[in-house]
N, CA, C and O atoms as CSV, one atom per row, in Angstrom:
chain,resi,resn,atom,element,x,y,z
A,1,UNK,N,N,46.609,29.275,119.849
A,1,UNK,CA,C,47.012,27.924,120.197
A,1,UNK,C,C,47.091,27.806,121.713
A,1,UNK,O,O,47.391,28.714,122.489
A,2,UNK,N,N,46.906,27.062,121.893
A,2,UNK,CA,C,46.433,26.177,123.732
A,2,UNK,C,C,47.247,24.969,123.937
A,2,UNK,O,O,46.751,23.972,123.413
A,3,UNK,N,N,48.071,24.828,124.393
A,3,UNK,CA,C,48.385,23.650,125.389
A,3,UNK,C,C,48.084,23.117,126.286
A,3,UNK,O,O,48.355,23.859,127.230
A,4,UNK,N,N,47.601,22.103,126.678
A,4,UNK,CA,C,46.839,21.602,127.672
A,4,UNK,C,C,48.006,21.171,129.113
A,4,UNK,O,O,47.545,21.015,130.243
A,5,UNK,N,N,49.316,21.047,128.856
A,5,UNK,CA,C,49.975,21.200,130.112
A,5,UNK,C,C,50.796,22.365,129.905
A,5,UNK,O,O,51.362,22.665,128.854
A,6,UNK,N,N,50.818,23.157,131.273
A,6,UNK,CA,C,51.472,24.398,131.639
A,6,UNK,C,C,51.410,24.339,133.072
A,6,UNK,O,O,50.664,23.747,133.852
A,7,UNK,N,N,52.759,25.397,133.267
A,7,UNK,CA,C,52.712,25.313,134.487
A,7,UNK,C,C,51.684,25.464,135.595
A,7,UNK,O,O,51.502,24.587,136.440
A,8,UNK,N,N,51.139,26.403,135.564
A,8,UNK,CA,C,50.671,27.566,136.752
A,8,UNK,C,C,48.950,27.104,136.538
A,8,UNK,O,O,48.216,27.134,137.526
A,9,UNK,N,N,48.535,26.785,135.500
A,9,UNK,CA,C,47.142,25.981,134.688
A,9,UNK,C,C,46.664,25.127,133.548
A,9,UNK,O,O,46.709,25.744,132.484
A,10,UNK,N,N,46.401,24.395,133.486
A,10,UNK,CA,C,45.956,23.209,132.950
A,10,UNK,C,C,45.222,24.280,131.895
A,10,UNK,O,O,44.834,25.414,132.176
A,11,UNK,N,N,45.132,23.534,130.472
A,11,UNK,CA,C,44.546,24.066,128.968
A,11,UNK,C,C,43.408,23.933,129.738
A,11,UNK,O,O,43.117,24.945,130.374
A,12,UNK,N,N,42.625,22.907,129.877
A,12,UNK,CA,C,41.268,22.673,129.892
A,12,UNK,C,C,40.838,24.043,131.522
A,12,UNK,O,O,39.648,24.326,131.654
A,13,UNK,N,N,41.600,24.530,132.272
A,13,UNK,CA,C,41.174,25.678,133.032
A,13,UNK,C,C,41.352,26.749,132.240
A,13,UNK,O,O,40.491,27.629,132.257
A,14,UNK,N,N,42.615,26.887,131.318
A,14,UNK,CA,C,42.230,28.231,130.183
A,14,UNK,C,C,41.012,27.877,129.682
A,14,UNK,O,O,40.108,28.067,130.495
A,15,UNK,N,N,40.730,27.513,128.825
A,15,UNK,CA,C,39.087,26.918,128.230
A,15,UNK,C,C,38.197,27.457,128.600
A,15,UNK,O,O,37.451,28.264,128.044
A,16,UNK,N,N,38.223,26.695,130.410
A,16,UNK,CA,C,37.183,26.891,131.187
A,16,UNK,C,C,36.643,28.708,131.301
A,16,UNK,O,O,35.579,29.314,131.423
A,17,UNK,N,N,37.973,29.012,131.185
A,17,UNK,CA,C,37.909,30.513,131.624
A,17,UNK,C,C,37.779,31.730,130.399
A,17,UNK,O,O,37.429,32.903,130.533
A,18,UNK,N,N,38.089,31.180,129.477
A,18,UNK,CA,C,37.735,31.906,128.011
A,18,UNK,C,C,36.163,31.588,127.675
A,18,UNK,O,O,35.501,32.405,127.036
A,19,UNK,N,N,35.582,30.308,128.158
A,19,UNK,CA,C,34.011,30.328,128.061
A,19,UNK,C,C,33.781,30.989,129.277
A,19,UNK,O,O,33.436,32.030,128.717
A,20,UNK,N,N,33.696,31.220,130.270
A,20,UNK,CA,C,33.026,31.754,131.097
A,20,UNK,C,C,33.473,33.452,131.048
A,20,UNK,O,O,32.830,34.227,131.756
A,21,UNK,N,N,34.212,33.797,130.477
A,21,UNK,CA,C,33.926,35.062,130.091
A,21,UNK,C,C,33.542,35.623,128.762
A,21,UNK,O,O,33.719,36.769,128.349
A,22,UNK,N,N,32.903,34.456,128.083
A,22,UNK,CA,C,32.134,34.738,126.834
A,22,UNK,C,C,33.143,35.293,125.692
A,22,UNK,O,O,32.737,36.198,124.963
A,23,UNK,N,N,34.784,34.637,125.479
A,23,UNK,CA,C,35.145,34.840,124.132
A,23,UNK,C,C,35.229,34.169,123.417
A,23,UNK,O,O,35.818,33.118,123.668
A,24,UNK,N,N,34.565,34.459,121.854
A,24,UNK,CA,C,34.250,33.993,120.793
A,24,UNK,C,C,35.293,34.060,120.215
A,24,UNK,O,O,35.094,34.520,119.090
A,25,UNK,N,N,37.080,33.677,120.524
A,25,UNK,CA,C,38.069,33.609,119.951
A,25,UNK,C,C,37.895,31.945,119.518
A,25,UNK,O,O,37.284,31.174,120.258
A,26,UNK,N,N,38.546,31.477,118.154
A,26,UNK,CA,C,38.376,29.624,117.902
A,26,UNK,C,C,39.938,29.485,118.398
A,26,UNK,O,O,40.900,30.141,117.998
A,27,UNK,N,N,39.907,28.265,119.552
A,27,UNK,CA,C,41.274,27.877,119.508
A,27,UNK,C,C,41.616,26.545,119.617
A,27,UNK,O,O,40.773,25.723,119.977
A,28,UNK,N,N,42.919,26.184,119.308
A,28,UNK,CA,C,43.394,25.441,118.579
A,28,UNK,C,C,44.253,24.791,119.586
A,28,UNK,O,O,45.317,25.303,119.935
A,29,UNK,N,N,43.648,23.238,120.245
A,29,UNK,CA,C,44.582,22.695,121.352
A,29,UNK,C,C,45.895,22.737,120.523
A,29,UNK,O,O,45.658,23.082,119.365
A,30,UNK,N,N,47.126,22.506,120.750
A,30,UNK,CA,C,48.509,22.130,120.505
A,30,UNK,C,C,49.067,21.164,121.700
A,30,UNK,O,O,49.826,21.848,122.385
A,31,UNK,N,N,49.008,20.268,122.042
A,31,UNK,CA,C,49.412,19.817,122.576
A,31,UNK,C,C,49.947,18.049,122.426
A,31,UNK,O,O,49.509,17.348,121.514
A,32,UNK,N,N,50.871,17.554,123.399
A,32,UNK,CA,C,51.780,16.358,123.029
A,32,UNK,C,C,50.759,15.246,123.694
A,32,UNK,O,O,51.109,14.066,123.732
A,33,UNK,N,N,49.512,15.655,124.204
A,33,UNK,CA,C,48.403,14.851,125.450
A,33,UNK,C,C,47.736,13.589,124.279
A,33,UNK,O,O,47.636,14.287,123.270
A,34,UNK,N,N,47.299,12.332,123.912
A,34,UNK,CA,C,46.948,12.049,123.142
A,34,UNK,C,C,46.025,11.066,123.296
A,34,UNK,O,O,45.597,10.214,122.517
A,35,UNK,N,N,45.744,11.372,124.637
A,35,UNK,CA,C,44.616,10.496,125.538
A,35,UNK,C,C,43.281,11.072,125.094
A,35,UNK,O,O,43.034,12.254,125.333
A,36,UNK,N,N,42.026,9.960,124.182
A,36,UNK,CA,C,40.978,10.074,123.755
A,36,UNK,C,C,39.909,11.184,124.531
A,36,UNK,O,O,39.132,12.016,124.063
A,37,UNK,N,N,40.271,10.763,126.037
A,37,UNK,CA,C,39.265,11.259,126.857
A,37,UNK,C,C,39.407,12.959,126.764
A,37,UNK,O,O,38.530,13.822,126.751
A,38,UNK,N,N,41.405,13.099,126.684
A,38,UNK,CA,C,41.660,14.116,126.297
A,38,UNK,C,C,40.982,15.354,125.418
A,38,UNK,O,O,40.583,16.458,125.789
A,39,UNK,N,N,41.015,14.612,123.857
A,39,UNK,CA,C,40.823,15.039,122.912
A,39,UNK,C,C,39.694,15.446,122.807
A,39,UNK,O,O,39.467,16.337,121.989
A,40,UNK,N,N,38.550,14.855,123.689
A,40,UNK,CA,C,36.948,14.521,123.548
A,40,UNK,C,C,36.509,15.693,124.896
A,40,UNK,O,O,35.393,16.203,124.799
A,41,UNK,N,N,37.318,16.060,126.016
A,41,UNK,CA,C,37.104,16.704,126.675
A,41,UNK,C,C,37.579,18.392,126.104
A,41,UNK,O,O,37.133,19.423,126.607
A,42,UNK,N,N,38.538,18.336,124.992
A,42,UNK,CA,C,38.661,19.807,124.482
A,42,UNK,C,C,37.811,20.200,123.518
A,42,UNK,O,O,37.754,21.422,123.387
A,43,UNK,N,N,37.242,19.668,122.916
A,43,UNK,CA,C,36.439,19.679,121.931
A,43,UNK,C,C,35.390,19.937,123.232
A,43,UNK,O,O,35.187,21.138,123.412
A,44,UNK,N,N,34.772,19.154,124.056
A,44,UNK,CA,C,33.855,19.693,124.767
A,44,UNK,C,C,33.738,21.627,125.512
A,44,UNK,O,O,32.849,22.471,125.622
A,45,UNK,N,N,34.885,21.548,125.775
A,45,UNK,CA,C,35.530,22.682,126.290
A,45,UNK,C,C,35.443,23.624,125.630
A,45,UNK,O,O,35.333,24.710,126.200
A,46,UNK,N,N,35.463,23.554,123.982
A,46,UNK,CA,C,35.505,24.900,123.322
A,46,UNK,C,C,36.069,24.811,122.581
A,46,UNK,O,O,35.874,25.485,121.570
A,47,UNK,N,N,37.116,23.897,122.686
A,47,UNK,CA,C,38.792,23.869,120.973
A,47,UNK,C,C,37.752,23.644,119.552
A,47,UNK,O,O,36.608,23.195,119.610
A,48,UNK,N,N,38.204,23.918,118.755
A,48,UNK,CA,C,38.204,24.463,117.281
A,48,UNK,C,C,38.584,23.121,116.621
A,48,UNK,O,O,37.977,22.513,115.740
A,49,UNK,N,N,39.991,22.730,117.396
A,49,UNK,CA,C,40.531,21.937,116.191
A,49,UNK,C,C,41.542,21.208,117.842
A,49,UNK,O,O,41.347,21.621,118.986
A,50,UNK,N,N,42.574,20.076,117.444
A,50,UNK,CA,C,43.009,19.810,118.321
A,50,UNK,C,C,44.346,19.107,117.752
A,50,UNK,O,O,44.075,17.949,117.434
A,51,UNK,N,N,45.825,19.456,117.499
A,51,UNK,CA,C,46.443,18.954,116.610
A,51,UNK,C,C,47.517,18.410,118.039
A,51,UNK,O,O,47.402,18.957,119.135
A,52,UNK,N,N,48.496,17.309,117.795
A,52,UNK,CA,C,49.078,16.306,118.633
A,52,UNK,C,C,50.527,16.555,117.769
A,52,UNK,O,O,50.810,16.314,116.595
A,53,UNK,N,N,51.552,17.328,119.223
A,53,UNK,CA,C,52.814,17.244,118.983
A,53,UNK,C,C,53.740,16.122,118.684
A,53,UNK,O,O,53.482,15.136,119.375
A,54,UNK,N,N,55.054,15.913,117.611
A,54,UNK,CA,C,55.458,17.149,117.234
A,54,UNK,C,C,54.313,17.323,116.162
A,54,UNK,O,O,53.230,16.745,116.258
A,55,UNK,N,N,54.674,18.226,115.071
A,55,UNK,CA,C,53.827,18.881,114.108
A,55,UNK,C,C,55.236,19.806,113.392
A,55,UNK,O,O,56.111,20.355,114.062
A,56,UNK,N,N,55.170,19.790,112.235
A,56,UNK,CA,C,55.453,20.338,111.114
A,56,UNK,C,C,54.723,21.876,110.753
A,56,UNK,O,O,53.498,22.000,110.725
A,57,UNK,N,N,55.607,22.941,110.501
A,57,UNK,CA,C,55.269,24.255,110.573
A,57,UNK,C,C,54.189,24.281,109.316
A,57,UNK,O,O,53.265,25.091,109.389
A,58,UNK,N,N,54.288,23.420,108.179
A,58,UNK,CA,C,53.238,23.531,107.306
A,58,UNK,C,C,51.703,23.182,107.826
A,58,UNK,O,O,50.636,23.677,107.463
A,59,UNK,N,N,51.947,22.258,108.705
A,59,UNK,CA,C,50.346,21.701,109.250
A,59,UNK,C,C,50.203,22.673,109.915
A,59,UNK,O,O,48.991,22.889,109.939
A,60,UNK,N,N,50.782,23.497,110.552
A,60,UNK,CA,C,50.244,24.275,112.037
A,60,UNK,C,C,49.668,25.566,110.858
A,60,UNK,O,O,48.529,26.031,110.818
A,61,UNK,N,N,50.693,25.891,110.080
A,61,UNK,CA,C,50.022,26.753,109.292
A,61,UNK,C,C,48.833,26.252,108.492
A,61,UNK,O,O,47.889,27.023,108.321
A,62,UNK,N,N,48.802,25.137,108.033
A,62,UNK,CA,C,46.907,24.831,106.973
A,62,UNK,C,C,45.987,24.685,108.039
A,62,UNK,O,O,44.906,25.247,107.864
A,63,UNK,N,N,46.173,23.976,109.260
A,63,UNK,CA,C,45.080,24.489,110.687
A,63,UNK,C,C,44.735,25.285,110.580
A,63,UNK,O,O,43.528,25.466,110.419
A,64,UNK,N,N,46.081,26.708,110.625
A,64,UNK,CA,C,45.286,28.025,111.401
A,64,UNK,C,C,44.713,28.113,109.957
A,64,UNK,O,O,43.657,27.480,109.920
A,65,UNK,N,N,45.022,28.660,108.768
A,65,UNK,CA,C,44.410,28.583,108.125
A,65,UNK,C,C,42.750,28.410,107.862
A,65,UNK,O,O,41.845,29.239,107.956
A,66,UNK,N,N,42.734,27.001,107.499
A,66,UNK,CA,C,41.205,26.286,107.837
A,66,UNK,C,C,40.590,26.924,108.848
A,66,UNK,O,O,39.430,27.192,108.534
A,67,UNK,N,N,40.987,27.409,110.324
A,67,UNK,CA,C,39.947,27.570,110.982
A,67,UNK,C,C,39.677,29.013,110.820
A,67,UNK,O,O,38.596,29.452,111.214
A,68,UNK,N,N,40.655,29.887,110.215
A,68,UNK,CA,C,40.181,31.377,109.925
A,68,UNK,C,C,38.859,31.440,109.355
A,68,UNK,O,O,37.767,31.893,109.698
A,69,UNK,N,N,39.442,30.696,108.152
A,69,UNK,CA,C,38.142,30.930,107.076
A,69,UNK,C,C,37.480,30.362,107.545
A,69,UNK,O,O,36.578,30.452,106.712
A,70,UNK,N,N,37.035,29.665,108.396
A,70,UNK,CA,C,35.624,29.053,109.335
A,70,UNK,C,C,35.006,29.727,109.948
A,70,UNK,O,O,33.796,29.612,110.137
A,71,UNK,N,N,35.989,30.873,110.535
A,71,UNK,CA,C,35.393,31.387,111.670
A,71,UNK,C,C,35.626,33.187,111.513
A,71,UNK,O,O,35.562,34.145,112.284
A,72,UNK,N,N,35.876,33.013,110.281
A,72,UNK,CA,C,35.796,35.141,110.144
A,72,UNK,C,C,35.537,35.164,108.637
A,72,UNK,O,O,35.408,36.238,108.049
């Protein structure tokens, strides 16, 4: 899971930096951001899936879920 605000770097510079060193990990924005351009720029970036805080421990769990079996 990825958050797109943090202190020290912005999600979309993690992103940046998990593609440019070529890992094939799927991840999963988490974040409270809910701006279209947002959503459309993580998905560009690399995210898997992109779920909008709060969130309920059952959804976060059928996400990860779903994207396991997608992706192993």
């Amino acid at each position: 899971f990825l958050d797109l605000r943090m202190p020290e770097i912005d999600g979309f510079g993690v992103l940046a930096e998990l593609r440019a060193q070529d890992l094939a990990m799927p991840i999963i924005v988490l974040s409270a951001v809910t701006q279209r351009e947002s959503v459309v720029k993580a998905f560009k970036s690399g995210a898997k899936s992109y779920l909008v805080k709060p969130l309920k421990p059952d959804q976060i769990l059928r996400k990860t879920l779903e994207i396991l079996k997608a992706n192993f």
